[in-house]
MITOR-657628 format. One line per field, with one value per residue: residue number from 1; x, y, z of N, C-alpha, C in turn. Coordinates in steps of 0.02 Angstrom, whole numbers. Layout:
N
k: (NUM / ...)
npx: (X / ...)
npy: (Y / ...)
npz: (Z / ...)
capx: (X / ...)
capy: (Y / ...)
capz: (Z / ...)
cpx: (X / ...)
cpy: (Y / ...)
cpz: (Z / ...)
//
This chain:
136
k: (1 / 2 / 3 / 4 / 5 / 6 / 7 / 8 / 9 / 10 / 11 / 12 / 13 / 14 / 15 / 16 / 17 / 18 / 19 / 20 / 21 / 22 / 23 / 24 / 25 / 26 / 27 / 28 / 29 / 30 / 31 / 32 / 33 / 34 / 35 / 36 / 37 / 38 / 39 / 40 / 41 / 42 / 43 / 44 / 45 / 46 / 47 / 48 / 49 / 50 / 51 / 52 / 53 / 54 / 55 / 56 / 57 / 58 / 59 / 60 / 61 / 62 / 63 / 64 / 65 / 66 / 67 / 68 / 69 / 70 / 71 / 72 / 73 / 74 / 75 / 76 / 77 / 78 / 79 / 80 / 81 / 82 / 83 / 84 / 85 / 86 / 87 / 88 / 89 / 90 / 91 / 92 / 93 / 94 / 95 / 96 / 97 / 98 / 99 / 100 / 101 / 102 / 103 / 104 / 105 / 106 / 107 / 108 / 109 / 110 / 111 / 112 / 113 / 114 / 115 / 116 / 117 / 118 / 119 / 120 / 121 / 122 / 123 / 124 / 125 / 126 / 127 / 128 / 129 / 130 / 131 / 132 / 133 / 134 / 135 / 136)
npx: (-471 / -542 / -540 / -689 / -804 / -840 / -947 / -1036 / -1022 / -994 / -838 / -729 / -628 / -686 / -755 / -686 / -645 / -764 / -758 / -647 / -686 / -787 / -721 / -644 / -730 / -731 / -630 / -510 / -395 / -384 / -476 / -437 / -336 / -387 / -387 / -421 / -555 / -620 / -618 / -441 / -362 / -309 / -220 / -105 / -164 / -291 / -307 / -282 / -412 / -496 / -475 / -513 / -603 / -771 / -952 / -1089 / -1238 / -1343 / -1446 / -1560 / -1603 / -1638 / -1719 / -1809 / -1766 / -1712 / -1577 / -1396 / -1249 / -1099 / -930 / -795 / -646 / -457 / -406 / -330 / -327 / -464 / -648 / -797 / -942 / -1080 / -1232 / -1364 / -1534 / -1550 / -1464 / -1315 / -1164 / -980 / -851 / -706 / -739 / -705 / -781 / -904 / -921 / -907 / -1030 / -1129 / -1111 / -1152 / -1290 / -1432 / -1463 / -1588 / -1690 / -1765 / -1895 / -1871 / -1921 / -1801 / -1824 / -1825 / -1949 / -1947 / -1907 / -1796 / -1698 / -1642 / -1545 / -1576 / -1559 / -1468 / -1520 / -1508 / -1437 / -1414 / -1384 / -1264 / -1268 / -1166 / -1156 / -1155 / -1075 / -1159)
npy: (1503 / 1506 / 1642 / 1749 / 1807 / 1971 / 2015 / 1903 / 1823 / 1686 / 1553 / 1575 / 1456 / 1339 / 1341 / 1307 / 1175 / 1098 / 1109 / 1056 / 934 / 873 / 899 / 783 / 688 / 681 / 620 / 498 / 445 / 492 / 407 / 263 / 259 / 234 / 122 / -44 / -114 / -225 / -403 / -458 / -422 / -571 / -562 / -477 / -456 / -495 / -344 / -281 / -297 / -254 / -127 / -58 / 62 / 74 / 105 / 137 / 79 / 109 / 74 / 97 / -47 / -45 / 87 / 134 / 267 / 362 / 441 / 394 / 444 / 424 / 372 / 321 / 216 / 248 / 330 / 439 / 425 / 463 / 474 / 559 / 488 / 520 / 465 / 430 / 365 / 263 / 316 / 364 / 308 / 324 / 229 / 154 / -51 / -96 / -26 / -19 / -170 / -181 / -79 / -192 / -290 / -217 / -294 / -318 / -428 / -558 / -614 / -711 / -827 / -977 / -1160 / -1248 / -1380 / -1419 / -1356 / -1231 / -1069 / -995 / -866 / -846 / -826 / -818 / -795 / -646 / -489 / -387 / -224 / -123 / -114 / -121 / -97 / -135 / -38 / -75 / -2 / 12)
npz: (262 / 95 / -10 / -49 / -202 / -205 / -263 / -280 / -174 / -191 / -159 / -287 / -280 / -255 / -376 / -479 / -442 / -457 / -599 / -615 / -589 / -688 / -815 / -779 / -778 / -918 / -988 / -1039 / -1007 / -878 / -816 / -846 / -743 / -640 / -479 / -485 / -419 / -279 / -340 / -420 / -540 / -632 / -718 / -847 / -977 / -925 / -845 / -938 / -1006 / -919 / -903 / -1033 / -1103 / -1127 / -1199 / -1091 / -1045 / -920 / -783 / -678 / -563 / -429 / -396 / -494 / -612 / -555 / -525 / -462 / -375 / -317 / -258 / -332 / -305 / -244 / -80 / -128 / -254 / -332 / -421 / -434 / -491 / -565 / -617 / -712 / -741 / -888 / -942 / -1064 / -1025 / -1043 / -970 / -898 / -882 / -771 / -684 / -701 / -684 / -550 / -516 / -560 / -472 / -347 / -213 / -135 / -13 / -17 / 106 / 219 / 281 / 387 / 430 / 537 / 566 / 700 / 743 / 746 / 702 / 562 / 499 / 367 / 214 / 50 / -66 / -191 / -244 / -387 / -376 / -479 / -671 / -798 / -970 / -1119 / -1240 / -1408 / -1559 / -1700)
capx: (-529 / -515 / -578 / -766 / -795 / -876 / -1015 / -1083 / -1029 / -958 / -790 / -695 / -590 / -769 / -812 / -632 / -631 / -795 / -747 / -611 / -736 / -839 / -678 / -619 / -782 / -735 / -540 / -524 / -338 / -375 / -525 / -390 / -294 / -412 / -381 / -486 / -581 / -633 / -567 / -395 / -364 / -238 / -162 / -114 / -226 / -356 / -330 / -312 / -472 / -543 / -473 / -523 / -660 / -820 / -985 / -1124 / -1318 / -1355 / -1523 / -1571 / -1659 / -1682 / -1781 / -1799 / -1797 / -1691 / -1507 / -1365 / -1202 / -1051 / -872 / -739 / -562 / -450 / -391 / -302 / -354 / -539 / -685 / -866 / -991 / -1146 / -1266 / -1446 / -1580 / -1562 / -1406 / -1247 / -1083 / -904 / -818 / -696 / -762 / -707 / -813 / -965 / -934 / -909 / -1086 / -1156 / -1099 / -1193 / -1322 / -1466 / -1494 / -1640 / -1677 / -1831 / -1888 / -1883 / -1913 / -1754 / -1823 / -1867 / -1980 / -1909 / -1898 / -1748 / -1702 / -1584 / -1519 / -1606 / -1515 / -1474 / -1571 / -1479 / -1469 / -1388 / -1371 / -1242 / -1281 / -1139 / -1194 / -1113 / -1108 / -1209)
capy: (1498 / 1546 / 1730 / 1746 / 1875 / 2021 / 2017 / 1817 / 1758 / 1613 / 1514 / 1543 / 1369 / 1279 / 1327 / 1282 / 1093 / 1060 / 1095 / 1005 / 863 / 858 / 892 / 714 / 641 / 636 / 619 / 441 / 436 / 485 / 362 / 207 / 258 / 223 / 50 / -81 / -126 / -318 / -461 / -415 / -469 / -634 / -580 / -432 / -482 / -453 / -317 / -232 / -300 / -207 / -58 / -29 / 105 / 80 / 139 / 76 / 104 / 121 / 54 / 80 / -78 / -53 / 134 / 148 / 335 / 385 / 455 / 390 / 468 / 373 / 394 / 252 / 219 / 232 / 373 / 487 / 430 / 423 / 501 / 539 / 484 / 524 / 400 / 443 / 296 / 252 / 369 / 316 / 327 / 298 / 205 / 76 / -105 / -110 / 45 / -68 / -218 / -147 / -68 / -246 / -311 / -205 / -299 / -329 / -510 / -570 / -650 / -788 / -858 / -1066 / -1190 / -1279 / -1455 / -1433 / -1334 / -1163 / -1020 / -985 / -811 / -880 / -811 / -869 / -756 / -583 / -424 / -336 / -170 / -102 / -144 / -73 / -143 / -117 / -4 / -81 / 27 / -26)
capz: (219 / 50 / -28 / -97 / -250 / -168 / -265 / -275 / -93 / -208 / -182 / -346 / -269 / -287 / -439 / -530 / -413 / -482 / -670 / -632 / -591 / -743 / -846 / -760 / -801 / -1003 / -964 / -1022 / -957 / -787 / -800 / -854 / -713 / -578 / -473 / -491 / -333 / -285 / -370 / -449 / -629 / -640 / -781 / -888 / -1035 / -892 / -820 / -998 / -1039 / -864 / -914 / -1062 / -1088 / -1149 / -1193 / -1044 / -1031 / -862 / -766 / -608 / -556 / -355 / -405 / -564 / -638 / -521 / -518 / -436 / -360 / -279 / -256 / -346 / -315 / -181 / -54 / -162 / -336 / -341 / -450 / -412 / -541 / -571 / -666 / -719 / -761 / -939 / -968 / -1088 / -1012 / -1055 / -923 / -896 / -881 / -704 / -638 / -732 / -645 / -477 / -518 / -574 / -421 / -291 / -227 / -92 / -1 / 20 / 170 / 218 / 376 / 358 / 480 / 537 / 570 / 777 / 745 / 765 / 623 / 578 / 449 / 320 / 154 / 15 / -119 / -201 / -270 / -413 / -392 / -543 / -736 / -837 / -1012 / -1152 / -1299 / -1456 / -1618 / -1759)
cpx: (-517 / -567 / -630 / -772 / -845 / -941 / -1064 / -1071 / -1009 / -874 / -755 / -659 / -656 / -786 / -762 / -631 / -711 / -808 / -694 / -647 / -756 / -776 / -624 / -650 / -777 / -659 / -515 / -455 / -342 / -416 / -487 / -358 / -329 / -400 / -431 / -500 / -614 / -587 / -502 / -394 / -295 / -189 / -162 / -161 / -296 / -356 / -312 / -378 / -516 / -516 / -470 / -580 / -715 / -886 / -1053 / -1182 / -1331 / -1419 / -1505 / -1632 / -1706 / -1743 / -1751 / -1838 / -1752 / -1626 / -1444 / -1279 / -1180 / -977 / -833 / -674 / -531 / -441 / -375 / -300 / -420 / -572 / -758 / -917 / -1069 / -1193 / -1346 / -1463 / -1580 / -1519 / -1376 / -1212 / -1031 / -875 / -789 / -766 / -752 / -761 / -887 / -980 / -938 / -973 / -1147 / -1163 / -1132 / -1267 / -1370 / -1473 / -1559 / -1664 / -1766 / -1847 / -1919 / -1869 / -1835 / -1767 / -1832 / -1921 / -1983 / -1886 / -1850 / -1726 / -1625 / -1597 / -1531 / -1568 / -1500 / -1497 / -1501 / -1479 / -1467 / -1385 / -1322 / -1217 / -1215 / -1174 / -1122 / -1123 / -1133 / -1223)
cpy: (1539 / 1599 / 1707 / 1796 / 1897 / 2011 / 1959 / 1803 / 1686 / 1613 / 1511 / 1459 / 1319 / 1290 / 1304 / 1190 / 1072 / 1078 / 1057 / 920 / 840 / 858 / 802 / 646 / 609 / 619 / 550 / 426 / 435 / 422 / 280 / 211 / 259 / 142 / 26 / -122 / -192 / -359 / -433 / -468 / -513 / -621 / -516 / -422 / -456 / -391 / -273 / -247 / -257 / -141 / -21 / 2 / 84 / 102 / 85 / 105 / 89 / 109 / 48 / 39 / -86 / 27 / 150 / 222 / 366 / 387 / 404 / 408 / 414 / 379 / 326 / 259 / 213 / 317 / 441 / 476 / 412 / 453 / 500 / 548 / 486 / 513 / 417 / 372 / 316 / 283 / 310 / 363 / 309 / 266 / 143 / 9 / -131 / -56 / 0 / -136 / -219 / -141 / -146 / -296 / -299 / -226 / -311 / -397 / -500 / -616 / -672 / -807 / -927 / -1104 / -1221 / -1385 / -1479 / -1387 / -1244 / -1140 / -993 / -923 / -873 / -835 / -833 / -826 / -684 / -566 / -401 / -266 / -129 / -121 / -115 / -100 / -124 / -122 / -20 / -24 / -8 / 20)
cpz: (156 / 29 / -68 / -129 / -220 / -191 / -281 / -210 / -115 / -199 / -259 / -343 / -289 / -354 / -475 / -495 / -447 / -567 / -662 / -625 / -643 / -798 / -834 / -781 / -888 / -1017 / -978 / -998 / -899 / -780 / -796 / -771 / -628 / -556 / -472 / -429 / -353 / -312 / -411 / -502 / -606 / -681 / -827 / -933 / -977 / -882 / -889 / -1031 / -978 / -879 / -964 / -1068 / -1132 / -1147 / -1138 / -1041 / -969 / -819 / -693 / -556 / -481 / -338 / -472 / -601 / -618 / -508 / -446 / -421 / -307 / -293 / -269 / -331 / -237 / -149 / -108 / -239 / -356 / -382 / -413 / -470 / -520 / -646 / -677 / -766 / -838 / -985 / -1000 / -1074 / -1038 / -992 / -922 / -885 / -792 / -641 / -640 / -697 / -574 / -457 / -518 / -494 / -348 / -291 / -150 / -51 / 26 / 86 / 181 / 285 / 366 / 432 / 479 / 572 / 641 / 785 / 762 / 665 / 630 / 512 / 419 / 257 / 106 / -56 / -123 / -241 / -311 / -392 / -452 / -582 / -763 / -910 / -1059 / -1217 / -1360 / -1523 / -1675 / -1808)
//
């Protein structure tokens, strides 16, 4: 276990791993260099268009007001962002669509034709927005 300064009871190791966090957060190299999760790009041209960075307005449409934290990437190259309702971020285009992507189903209860109710899938709930902020 590592040593606590006598007089806080704090982890110096914690407090330098989470500046190194927030120092990661405006880092746009490390941020490029995260993989891109789901569909994989076909084609160079893509996946330099997913990894390039841009600016994103952020909405949180399943509670709206309300922060969200979540961990991207894989094993040993990941980040953990944290997104507030109505915030602008920097972030690739693939962190954005990832976000766009999480979503709720809704689900129904419909006859099936003997007379029996049957739950079925009638679509999905957004939960996320992440709009791109052009300059002007």
């Amino acid at each position: 276990m590592p040593p606590s300064t006598p007089l806080t009871g704090i982890n110096p190791r914690s407090i330098m791993s989470t500046l190194k966090d927030k120092a990661r957060s405006t880092d746009e190299k490390f941020l490029k260099t995260l993989p891109i999760i789901g569909r994989t790009p076909g084609s160079d041209r893509e996946e330099e268009f997913l990894r390039e960075i841009c600016e994103f307005e952020f909405y949180n449409l399943e509670e709206p007001g309300l922060a969200i934290k979540f961990p991207y990437g894989s094993t040993r190259n990941h980040h953990n962002f944290s997104f507030w309702h109505g915030g602008k971020y920097k972030v690739p285009r693939h962190v954005a669509r990832h976000l766009e992507g999480c979503s709720t189903p809704i689900w129904d209860w419909r006859p099936d034709g003997t007379g029996k109710m049957v739950k079925q899938r009638i679509g999905e709930k957004p939960r996320f927005q992440m709009r791109q902020v052009f300059g002007g």
